[in-house]
C-alpha positions in Angstrom: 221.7 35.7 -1.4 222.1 39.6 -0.6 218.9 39.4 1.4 220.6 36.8 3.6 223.4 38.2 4.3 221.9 41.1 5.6 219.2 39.2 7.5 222.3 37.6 9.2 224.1 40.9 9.6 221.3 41.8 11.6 221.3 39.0 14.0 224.8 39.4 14.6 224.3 42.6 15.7 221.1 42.1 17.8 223.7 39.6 19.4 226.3 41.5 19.8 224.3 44.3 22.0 223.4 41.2 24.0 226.6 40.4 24.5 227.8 43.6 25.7 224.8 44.0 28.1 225.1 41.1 29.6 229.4 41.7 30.3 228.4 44.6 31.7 226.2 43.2 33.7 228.5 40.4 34.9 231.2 43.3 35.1 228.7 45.3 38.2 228.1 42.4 39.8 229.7 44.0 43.1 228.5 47.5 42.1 226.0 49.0 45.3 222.9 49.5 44.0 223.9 48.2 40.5 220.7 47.3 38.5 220.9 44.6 35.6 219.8 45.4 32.3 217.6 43.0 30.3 217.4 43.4 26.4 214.5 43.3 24.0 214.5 42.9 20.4 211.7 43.3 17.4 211.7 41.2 14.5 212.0 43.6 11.2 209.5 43.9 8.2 208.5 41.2 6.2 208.2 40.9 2.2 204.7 38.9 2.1 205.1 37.0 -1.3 201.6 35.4 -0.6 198.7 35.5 1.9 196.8 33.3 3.9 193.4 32.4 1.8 194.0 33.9 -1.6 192.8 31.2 -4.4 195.1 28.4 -5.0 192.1 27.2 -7.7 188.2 28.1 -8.2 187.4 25.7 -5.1 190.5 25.8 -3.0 192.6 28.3 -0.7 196.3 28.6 0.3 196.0 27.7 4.3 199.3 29.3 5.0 200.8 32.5 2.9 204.6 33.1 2.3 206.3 35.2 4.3 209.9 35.9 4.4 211.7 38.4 7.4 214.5 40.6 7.3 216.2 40.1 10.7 215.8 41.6 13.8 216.8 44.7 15.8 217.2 45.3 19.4 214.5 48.4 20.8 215.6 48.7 24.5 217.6 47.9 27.2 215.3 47.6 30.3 216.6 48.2 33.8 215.4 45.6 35.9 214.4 47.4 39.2 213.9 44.9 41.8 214.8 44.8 45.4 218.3 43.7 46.4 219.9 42.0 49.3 220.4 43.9 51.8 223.6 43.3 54.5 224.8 45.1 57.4 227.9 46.9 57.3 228.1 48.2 60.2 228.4 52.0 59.4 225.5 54.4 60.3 226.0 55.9 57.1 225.5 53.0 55.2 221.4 53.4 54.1 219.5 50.8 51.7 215.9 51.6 50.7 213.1 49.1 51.5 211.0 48.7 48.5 210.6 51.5 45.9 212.5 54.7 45.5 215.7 56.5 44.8 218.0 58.7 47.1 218.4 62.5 45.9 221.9 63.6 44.4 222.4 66.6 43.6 225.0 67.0 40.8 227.8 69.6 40.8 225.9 71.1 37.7 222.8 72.2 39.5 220.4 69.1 38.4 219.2 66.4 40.9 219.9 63.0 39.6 218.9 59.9 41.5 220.8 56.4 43.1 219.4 53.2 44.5 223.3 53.4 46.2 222.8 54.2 49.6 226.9 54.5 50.7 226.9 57.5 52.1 229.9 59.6 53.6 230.3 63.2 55.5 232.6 65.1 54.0 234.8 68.1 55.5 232.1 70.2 55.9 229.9 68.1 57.6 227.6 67.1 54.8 226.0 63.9 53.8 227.8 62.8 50.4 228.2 60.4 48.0 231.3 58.4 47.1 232.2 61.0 44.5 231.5 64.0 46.9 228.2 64.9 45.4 225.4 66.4 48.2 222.4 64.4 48.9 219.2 66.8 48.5 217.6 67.8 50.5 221.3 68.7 52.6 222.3 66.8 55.9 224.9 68.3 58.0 226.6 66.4 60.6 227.4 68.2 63.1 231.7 67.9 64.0 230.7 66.4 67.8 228.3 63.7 66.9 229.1 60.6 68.4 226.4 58.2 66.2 223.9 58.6 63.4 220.9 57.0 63.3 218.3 57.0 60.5 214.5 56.0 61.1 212.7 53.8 59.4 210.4 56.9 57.8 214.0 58.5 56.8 214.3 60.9 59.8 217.9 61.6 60.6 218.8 61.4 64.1 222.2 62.0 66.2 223.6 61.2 69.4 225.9 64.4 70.2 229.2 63.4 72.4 227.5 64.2 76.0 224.2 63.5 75.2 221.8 60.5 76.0 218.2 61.7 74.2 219.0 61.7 70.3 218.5 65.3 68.3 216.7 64.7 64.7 218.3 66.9 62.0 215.9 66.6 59.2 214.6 63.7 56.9 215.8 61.6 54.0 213.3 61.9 51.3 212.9 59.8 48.3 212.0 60.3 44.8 209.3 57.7 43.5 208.5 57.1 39.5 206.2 55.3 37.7 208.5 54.0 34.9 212.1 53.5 36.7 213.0 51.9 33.7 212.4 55.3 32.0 215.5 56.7 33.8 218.8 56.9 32.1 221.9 55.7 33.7 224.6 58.0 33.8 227.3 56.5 35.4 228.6 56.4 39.4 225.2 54.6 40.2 223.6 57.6 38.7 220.2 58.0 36.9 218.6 61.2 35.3 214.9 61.6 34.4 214.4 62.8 31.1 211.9 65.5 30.4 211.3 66.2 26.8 209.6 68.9 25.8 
């Protein structure tokens, strides 16, 4: 009876993560560059009371054996990295990413984290921010008297200055690519860090 309630214990927990991942889920459903995350669970050990094929008499085997789990436990939560819809807003500023790759952040502690979030604002300075303030990398500086901002499809940043026809490019966006995205870790405000362990 103890091994039941334990084995049960277990699925309520394995359930309960579910749960929670999936509200949060449902709770960024209007977050830019949100990503879903998917869980995966492992069934635990098993006490093998009898195998497959041991003697059942001098002519005769067991077909099947006994076998008798003790729950399950969740291993991961997967990010599920696949291309969004993409919509015009209407602001130059606004960028979205055409297949694979994350924008650049750099974070007020020195590290460079990464965003699928492409709102972008200028700030008083004239640099190319996040919503939270935080400095795409490497910096783009707007220039006080541009009139329009125009990105390329390669990520070169272009402007149209106030008395000026012929656009001026001011540098280029440039992407961070990873073989496991899923590998990332979300750290909140569309943020993900890459974790080297040493």
């Amino acid at each position: 009876m103890m091994r039941a309630l334990y084995t049960a214990a277990t699925g309520m927990q394995a359930q309960q993560r579910n749960i929670d991942t999936t509200a949060n889920n449902l709770a960024n459903v209007n977050t830019t560059g949100f990503k879903k995350s998917t869980i995966q669970f492992q069934d635990l050990l098993y006490y093998n009371e009898r195998n497959a094929g041991v003697p059942s008499s001098i002519s005769t085997q067991v077909p099947v054996g006994i076998h008798v789990g003790h729950g399950v436990k969740y291993v991961s939560t997967d990010k599920v990295h696949t291309q969004g819809n993409m919509e015009n807003t209407g602001n130059d500023l606004d960028l979205s990413i055409d297949g694979m790759g994350f924008f650049q952040i750099l974070q007020p502690n020195g590290i460079i984290a990464y965003t699928r979030d492409g709102h972008f604002n200028v700030d008083g300075l004239g640099r190319l921010v996040t919503n939270d303030g935080m400095l795409m990398d490497p910096e783009i500086n707007i220039p006080s008297d541009t009139r329009k901002v125009q990105v390329g499809l390669d990520g070169t940043v272009s402007i149209f200055l106030r008395d000026e026809n012929l656009p001026e490019a001011l540098g280029s966006i440039q992407l961070a690519r990873f073989q496991n995205p899923s590998g990332l870790t979300p750290i909140g405000k569309n943020l993900y860090r890459q974790v080297c362990n040493t």
